[in-house]
C-alpha positions as CSV (number, residue, x, y, z in Angstrom):
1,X,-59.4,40.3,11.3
2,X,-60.8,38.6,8.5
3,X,-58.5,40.4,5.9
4,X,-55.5,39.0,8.1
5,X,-57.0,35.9,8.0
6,X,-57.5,35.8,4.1
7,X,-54.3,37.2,3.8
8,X,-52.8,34.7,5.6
9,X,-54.3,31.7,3.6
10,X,-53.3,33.0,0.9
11,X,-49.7,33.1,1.9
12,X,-50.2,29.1,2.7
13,X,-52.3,27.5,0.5
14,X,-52.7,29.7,-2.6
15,X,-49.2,30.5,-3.1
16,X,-47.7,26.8,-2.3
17,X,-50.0,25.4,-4.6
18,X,-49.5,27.8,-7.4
19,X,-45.7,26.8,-7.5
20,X,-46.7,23.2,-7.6
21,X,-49.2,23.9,-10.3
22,X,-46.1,25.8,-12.2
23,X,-43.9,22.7,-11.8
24,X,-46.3,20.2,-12.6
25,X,-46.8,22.2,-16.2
26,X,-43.2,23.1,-17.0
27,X,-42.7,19.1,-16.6
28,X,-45.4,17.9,-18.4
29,X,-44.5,20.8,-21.5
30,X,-41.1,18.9,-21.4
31,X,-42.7,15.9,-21.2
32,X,-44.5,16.8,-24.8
33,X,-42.4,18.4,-26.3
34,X,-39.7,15.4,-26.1
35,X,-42.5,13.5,-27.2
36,X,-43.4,15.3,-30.2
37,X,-39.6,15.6,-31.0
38,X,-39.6,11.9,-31.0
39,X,-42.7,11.4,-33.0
40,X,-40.9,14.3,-35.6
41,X,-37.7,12.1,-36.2
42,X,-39.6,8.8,-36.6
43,X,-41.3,10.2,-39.6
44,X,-38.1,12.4,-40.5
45,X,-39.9,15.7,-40.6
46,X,-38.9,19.3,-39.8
47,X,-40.6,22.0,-37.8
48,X,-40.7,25.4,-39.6
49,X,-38.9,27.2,-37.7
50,X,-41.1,30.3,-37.7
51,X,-43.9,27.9,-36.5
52,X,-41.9,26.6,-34.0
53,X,-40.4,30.5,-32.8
54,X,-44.3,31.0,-32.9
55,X,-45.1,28.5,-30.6
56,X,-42.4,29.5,-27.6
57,X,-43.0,33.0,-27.5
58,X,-46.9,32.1,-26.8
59,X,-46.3,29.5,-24.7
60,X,-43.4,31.6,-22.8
61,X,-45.1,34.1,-21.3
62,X,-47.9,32.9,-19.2
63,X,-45.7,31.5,-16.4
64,X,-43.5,34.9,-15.8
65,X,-46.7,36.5,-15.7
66,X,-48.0,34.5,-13.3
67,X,-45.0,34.7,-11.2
68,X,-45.0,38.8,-11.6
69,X,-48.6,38.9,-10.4
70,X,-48.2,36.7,-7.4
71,X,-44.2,38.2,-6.5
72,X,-46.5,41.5,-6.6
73,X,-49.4,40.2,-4.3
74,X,-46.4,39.8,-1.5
75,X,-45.0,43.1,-1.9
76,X,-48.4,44.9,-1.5
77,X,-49.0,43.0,1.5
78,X,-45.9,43.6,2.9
79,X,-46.4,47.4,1.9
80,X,-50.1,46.7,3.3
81,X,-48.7,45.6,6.7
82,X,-45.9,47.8,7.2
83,X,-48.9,50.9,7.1
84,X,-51.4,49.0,9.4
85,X,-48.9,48.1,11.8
86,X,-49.5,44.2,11.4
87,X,-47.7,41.2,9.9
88,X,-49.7,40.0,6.7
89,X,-47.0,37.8,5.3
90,X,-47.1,35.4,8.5
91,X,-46.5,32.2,6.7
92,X,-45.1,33.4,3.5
93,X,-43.6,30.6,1.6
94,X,-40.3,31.9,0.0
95,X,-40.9,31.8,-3.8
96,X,-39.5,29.3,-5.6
97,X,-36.3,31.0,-7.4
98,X,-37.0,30.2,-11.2
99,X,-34.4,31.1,-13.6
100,X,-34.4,32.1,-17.1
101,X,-31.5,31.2,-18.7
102,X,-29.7,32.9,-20.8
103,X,-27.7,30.0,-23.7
104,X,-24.3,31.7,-24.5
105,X,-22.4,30.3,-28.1
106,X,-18.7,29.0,-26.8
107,X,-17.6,32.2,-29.4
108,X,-19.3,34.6,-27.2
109,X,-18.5,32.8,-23.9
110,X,-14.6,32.6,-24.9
111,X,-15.1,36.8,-25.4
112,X,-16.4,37.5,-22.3
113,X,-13.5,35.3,-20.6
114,X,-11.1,37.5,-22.7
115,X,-12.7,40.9,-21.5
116,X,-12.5,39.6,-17.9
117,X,-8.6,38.3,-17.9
118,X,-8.1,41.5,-19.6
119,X,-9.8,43.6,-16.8
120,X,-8.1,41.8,-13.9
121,X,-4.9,42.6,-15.4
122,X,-5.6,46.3,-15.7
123,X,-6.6,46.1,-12.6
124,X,-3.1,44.4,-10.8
125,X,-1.3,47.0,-13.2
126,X,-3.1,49.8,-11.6
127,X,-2.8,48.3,-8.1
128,X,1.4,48.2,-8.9
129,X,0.9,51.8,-10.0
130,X,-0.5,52.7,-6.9
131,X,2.1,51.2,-4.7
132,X,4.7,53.3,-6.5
133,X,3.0,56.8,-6.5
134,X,2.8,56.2,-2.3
């Protein structure tokens, strides 16, 4: 009973406020790093741009991590439950669906638009093929 009841909390408070803790950081990185940008062009400097690759891929990964553990917190109560016989994600908050964009060049997005008019006319060829082997 008090396992439920822990799990349960954590499903409402722990969780919710995670999310807004994530939220409130991405916003105030953004918040810095357009500041920092501004401060860069007033003095008309440059960021090396290995310092500045340096800086992302640390700064990157401790919010997907975060999200990993907590996405895998719910599916071992959910496993957890489905073996005791009970319901330990009473309450669950939906996660917040984050994305991680992917930034395609206009070159590589006109490509892909190529491949795909080129596969939906192989495939209406093939379809008229069909109709005339039946």
């Amino acid at each position: 009973a008090k396992f439920e009841k822990l799990a349960i909390l954590i499903n409402n408070q722990l969780t919710k406020h995670v999310y807004n803790l994530i939220t409130w950081l991405e916003n105030k990185q953004k918040e810095r790093d357009q500041q920092a940008a501004a401060d860069r062009t007033a003095k008309h400097k440059t960021v090396d741009p290995t310092v500045a690759r340096a800086k992302v891929l640390r700064e990157s990964r401790y919010i997907p991590n975060l999200i990993l553990k907590i996405e895998t917190l719910e599916k071992d109560l959910i496993k957890l439950g489905k073996r005791i016989g009970q319901n330990l994600c009473e309450g669950n908050k939906v996660s917040i669906s984050r994305d991680f964009r992917i930034k395609f060049s206009e070159e590589l997005m006109d490509k892909l638009r190529e491949d795909e008019d080129e596969e939906s006319d192989n495939d209406s060829d093939d379809s008229a093929d069909d109709s005339r082997i039946q």
